[in-house]
C-alpha positions in Angstrom: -10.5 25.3 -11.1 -10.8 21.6 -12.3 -7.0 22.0 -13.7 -6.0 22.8 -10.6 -7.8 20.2 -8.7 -6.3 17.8 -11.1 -2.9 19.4 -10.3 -3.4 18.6 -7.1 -4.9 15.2 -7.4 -1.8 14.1 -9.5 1.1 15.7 -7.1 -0.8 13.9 -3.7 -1.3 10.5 -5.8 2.6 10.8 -6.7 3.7 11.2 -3.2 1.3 8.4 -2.1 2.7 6.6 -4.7 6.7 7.2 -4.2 5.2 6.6 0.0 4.2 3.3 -0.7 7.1 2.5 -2.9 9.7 3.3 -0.2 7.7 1.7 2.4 7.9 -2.1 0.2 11.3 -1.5 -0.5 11.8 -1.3 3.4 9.6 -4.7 3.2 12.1 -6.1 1.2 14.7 -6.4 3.6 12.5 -7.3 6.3 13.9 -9.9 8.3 11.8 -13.4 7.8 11.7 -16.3 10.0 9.5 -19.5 10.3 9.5 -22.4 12.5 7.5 -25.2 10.1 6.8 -28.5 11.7 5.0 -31.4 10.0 4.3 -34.7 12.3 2.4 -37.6 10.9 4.1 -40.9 12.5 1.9 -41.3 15.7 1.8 -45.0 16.6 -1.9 -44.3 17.7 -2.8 -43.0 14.3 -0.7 -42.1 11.0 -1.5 -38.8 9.6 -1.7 -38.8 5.5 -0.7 -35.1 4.5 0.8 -33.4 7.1 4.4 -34.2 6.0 3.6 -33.3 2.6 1.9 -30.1 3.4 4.6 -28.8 5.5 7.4 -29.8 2.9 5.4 -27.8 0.5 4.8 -24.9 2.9 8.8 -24.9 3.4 9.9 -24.9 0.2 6.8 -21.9 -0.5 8.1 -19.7 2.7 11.9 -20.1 1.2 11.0 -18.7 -2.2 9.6 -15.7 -0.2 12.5 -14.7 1.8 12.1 -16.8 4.7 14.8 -18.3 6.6 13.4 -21.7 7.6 13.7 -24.1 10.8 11.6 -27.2 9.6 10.8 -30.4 11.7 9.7 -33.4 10.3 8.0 -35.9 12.7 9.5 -34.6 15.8 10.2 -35.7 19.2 9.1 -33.3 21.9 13.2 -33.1 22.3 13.8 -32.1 19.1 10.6 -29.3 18.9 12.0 -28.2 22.3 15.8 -27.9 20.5 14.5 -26.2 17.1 11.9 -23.6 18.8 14.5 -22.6 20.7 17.0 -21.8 17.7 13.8 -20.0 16.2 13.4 -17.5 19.0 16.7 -16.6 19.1 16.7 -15.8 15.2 13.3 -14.1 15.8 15.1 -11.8 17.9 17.1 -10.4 14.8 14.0 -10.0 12.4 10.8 -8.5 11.6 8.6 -11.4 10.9 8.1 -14.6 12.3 6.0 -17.2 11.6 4.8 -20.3 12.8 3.3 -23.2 10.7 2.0 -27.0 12.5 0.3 -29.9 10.8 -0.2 -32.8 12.8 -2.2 -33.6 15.9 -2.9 -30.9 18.7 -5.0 -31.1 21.5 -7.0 -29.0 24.0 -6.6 -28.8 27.9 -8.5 -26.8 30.0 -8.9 -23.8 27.9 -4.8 -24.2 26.4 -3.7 -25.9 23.1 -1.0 -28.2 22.4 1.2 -29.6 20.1 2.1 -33.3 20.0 5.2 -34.4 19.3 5.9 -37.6 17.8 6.5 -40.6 20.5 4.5 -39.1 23.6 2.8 -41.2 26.0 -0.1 -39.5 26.5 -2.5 -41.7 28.7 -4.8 -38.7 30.8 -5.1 -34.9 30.4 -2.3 -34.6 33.3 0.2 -36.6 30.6 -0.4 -33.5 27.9 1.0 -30.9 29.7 4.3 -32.7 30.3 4.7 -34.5 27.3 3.3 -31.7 24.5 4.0 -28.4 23.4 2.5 -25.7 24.7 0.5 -23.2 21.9 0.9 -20.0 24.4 4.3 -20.9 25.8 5.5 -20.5 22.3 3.4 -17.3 21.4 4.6 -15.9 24.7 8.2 -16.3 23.5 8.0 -14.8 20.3 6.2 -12.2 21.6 9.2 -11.1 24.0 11.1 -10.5 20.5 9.5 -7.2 19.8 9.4 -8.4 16.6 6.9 -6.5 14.1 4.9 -9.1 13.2 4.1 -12.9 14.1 1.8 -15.2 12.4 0.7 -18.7 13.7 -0.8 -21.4 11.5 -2.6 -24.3 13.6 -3.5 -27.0 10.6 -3.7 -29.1 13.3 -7.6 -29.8 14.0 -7.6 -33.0 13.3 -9.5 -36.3 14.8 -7.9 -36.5 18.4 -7.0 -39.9 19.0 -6.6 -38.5 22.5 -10.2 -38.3 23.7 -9.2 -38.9 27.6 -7.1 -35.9 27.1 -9.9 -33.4 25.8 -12.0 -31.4 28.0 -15.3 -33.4 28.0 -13.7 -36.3 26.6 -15.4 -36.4 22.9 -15.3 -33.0 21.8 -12.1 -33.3 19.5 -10.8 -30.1 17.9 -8.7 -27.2 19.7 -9.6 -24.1 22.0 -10.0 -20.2 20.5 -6.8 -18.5 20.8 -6.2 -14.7 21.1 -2.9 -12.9 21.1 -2.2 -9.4 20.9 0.6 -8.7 17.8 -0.2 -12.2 16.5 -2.4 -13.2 13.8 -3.5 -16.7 14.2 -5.1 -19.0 11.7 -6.6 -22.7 12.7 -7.5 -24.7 10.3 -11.4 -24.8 11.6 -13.2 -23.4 14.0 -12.9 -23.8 17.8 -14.5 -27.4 19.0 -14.5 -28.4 15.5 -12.3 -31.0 13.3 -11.1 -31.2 10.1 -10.2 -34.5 7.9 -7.1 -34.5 6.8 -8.0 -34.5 3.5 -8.0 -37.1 0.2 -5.7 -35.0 -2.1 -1.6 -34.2 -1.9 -2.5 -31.7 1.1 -5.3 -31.3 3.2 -7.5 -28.8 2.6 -6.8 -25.6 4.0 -3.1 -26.1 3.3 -4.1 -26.8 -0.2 -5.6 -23.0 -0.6 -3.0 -20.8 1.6 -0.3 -22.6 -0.5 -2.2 -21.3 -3.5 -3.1 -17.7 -2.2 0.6 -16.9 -0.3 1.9 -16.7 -4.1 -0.5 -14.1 -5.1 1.5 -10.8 -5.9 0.5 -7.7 -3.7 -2.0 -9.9 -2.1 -2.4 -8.6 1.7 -2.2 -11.2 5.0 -5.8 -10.7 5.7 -6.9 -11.3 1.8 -5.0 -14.4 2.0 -6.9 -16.2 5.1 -10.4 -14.5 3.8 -10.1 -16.4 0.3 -8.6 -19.3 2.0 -11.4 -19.4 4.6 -13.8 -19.1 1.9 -12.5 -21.7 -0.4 -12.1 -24.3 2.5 -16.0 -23.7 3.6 -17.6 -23.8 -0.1 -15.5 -27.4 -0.9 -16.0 -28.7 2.7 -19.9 -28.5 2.1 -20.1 -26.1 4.5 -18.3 -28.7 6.9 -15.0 -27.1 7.9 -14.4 -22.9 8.3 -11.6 -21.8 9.3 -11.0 -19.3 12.2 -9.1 -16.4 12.4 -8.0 -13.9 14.9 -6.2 -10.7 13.9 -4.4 -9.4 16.9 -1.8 -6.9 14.7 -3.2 -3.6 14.6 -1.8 -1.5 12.4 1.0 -2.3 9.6 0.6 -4.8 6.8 2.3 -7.5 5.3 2.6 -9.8 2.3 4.2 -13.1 1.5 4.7 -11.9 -2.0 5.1 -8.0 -2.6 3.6 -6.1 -5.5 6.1 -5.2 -7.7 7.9 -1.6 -6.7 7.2 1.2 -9.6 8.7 4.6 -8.6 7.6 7.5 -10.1 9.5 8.5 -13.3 11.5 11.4 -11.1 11.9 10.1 -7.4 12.3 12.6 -4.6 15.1 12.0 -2.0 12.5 12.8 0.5 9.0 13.7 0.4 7.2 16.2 2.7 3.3 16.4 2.6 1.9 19.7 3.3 0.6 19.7 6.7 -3.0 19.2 7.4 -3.5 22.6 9.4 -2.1 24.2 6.2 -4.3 25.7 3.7 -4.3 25.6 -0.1 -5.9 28.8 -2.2 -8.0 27.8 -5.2 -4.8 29.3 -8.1 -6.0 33.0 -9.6 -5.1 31.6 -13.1 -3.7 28.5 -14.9 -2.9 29.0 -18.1 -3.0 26.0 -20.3 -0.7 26.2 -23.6 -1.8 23.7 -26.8 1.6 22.9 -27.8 3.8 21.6 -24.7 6.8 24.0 -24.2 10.5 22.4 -23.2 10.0 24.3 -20.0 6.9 25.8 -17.9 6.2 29.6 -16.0 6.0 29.3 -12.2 4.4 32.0 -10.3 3.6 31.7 -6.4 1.7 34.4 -4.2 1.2 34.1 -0.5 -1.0 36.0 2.1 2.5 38.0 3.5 4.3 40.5 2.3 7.2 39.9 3.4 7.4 36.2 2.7 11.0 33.9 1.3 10.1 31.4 -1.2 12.6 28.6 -1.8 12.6 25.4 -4.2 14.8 23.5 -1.8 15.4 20.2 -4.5 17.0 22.8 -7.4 20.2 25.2 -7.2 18.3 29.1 -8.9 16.6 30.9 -6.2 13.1 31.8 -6.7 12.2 34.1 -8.8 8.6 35.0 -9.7 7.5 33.9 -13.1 10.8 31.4 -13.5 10.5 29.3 -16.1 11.6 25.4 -15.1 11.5 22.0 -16.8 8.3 19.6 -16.2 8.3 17.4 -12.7 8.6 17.7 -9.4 9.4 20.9 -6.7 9.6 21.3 -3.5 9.0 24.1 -2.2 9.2 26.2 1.3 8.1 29.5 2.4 9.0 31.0 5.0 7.6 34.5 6.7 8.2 36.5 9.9 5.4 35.1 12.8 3.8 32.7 10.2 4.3 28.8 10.3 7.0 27.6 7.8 5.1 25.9 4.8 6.3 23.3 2.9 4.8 22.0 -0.7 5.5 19.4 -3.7 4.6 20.4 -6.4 4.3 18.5 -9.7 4.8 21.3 -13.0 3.7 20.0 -15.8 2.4 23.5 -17.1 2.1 26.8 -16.7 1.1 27.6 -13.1 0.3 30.3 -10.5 -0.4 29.3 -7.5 -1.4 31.1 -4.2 -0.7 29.5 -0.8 -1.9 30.5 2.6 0.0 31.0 5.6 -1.0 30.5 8.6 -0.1 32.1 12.0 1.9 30.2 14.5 0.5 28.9 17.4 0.1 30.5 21.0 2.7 29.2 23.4 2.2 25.6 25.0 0.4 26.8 28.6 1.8 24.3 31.3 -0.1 24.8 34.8 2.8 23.0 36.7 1.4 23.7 40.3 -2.1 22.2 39.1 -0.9 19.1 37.6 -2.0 19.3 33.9 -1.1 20.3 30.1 -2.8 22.4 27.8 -2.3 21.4 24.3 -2.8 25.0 22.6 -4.0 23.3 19.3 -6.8 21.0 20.6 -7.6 22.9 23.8 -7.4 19.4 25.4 -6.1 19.7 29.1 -3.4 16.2 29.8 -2.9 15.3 33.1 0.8 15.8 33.7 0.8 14.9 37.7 3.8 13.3 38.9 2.7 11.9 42.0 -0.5 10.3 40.2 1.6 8.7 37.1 4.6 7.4 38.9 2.2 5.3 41.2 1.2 3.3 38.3 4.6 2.2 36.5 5.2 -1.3 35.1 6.1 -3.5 37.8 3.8 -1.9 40.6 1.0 -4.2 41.7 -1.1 -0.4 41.3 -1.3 -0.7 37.5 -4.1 -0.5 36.3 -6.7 -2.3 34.1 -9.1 -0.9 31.5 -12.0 -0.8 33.5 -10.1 0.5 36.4 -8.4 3.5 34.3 -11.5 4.2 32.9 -13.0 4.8 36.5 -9.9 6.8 37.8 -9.9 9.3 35.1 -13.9 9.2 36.4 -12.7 10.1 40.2 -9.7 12.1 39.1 -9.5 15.9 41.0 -6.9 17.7 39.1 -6.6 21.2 38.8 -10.0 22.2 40.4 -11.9 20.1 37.5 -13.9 17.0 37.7 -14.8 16.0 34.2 -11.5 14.2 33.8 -12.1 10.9 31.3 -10.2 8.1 29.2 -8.8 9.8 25.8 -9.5 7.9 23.0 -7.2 6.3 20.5 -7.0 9.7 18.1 -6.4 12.2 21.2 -3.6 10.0 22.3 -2.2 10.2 19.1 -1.9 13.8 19.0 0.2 14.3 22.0 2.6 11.7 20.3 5.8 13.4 18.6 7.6 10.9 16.2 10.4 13.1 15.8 11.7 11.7 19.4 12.4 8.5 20.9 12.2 7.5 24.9 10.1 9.2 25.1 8.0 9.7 21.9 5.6 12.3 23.3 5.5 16.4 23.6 8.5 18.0 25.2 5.8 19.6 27.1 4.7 17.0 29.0 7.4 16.3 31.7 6.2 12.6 33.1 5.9 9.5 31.3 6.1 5.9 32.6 6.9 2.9 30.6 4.7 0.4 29.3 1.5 1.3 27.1 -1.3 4.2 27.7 -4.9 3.0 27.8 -7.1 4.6 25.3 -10.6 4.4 25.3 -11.3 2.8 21.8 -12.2 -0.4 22.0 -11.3 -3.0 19.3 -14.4 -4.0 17.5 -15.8 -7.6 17.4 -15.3 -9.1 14.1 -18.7 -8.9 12.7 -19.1 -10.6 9.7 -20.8 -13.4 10.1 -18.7 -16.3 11.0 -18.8 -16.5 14.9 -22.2 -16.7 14.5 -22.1 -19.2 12.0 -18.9 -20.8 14.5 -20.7 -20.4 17.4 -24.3 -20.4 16.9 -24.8 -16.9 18.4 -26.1 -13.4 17.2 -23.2 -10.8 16.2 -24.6 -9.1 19.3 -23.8 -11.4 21.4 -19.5 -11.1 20.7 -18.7 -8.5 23.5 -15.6 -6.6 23.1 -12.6 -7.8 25.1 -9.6 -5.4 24.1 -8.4 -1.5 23.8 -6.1 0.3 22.0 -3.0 1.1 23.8 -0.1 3.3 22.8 3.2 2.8 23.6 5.0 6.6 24.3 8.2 4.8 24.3 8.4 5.1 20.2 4.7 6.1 19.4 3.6 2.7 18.4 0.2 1.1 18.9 -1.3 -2.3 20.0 -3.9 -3.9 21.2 -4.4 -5.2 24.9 -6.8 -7.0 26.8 -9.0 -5.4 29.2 -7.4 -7.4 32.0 -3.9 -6.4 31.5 -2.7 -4.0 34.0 -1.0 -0.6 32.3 -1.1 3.1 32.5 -3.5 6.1 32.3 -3.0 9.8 31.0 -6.6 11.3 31.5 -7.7 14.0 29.5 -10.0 16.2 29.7 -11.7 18.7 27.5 -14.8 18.0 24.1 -14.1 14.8 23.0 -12.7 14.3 19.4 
């Protein structure tokens, strides 16, 4: 029993492994842009490090890959010029990246950049004069792109006081994006000095943790936020809000190590698959050149294959050490696939399982069942094609959360908002527009609302930020999938999008 487990343990960690090393090679040749501006010349007041911290953060996002648009005290002309040879090359990669140190100032709720040489007199000045923080998060985000990240080291003393909001509060507003992850230097209301060293001081630590290898985005800004709290004295703490969702990224990879023997391709069994504990293993002291395979199943009539080698078969083959893949196929059963990793004798017993009862559609009524869950889907046309993309009927969160509530569909009134893992399971990856079961006939564009929320950071620095109890942080997004490809965001509860209700015990 414990040989087998640990035959088990080894051929799953060496998928995982050869998983994770396909998925950084993709990384690799990830597309990489970033737009780095540094302005320090402000005839008000001369900044000391922001030209040498975004020089150095440059010459750091180059070494990693990064194709680089870099300002250096800019006019709002030149900004305008450069941002707009950024987007377009955003539109062609993966990642983009944004990274300003100079001064930025808060209007009304909206952040600014301010180029060098603005006359800035009032509040009314900034929004004509400076560069807008969401105008330029709202233009990468029509790239698609997979991932953006926005630095803000740019809460420093405002020599514009008649241009923030309240007049002395200094520092910039908390800003929230979904597919972004944004860093400012220090919290919202706050300043930070600019520092006595070569760079300020939270351009001195993400300079030093963006060349960690195999370090993720998040463990970056957590070390960096830590570092620039402890040597502030507690003074300056950096904010950071992680709009992404899923996926990961880092500014230097971890080194790639295949497995000794790479597969091609690698196929998982699937989870509604079972494995039998193996009658017997038989262990031999003195390693053979070559190992005895054996394989039962619960059918009599079953095919074996070993799909990655030429012999057929056979039962009690002998075969060189590594890896096999395996399929079985069987009149009425499900087709089972398996990697196995020999590195002994082995005899092994897999379970088939039955196929699944047809997919029930009850087209008249309206609604889907899904045969594996026993979840029923709305599947109306009339109900989703009045709330598509561009109709004023779309609907917010709390809004498709009280329709499902009201829905009558198919003589049933306990219709409700599926959550984030129900969703997925009606998602099929192995099509595209649209990436959901062939079963289910209607599908707008745009995203799905799930029920999920996304959780409130909680550890501990909004209320240190804000002087407030973790209880206090109410949520203010859901997950959202988009059926289009199968991908998932996150989305405010205002925005207005589409509804699949479901229906059936929750999961």
């Amino acid at each position: 029993m414990r040989i087998f487990i640990l035959i088990l343990f080894f051929t799953l960690t060496l998928f995982a492994d050869t998983d994770r090393a396909l998925q950084l090679k993709k990384m690799q040749h990830e597309g990489r842009v970033a737009l780095v501006i540094g302005n320090a010349a402000y005839k008000e007041q001369t900044l000391k490090n922001p030209i040498h911290d975004a020089s150095a953060v440059r010459d750091s996002l180059k070494e990693r890959n990064f194709q680089v648009f870099y300002i250096e005290n800019g006019s709002r002309r030149i900004m305008v010029q450069t941002i707009d040879r950024f987007i377009r090359a955003l539109k062609h990669s993966s990642i983009g990246l944004v990274y300003y140190a100079g001064h930025g100032v808060e209007v009304h709720g909206e952040n600014f950049l301010i180029p060098i040489g603005s006359a800035i007199e009032t509040e009314m000045d900034v929004k004509y004069e400076a560069i807008s923080m969401s105008r330029l998060i709202a233009d990468m985000q029509r790239t698609r792109s997979r991932l953006n990240i926005f630095i803000m080291d740019a809460c420093r003393n405002n020599p514009y006081r008649e241009a923030s909001r309240g007049g002395t509060s200094g520092g910039l507003a908390n800003t929230e994006a979904e597919g972004f992850f944004i860093a400012f230097s220090t919290a919202p209301g706050k300043v930070a000095k600019d520092g006595s060293g070569e760079h300020g001081l939270f351009t001195k630590y993400f300079l030093k943790y963006i060349k960690k290898e195999g370090m993720p985005l998040r463990e970056v800004f957590h070390n960096v936020r830590q570092n620039v709290y402890k040597d502030s004295r507690k003074k300056q703490l950096p904010l950071v809000r992680n709009g992404i969702g899923m996926g990961e990224f880092y500014f230097t990879l971890p080194k790639i190590n295949f497995p000794s023997e790479p597969l091609k391709t690698s196929v998982a069994p699937p989870l509604t698959q079972k494995l039998a504990t193996p009658t017997s293993i038989v262990k031999i002291k003195e390693k053979p050149k070559k190992y005895t395979l054996s394989i039962d199943t619960n059918c009599k009539y079953s095919h074996i294959y070993i799909t990655n080698i030429k012999p057929k078969y056979e039962r009690g083959m002998r075969l060189s050490p590594g890896i096999y893949k395996l399929k079985i196929v069987a009149s009425g059963y499900k087709k089972l696939r398996y990697t196995l990793n020999l590195f002994q004798d082995t005899h092994l017993r897999l379970e088939l399982e039955k196929k699944s009862t047809a997919v029930v559609t009850h087209k008249d009524k309206g609604y889907w069942i899904n045969p594996k869950t026993r979840l029923a889907w709305e599947d109306n046309i009339q109900k989703t094609s009045m709330i598509n993309w561009s109709d004023s009927a779309a609907l917010s969160w709390e809004d498709a959360k009280e329709y499902c509530k009201n829905l009558d569909l198919g003589d049933y009134h306990n219709w409700r908002l599926p959550s984030l893992y129900e969703l997925f399971n009606i998602v099929d990856y192995k099509r595209y527009q649209s990436a959901i079961k062939k079963s289910i006939k209607n599908v707008s564009g745009g995203f799905y609302w799930t029920s999920s929320i996304v959780v409130p950071d909680t550890s501990g620095f909004f209320s240190n930020m804000f002087g407030a109890s973790n209880e206090n942080i109410a949520p203010s997004q859901a997950w959202v999938i988009y059926f289009l490809d199968g991908s998932s965001e996150t989305a405010t509860f205002a925005t207005d999008g589409h509804v699949r209700c479901v229906r059936g015990v929750q999961r």
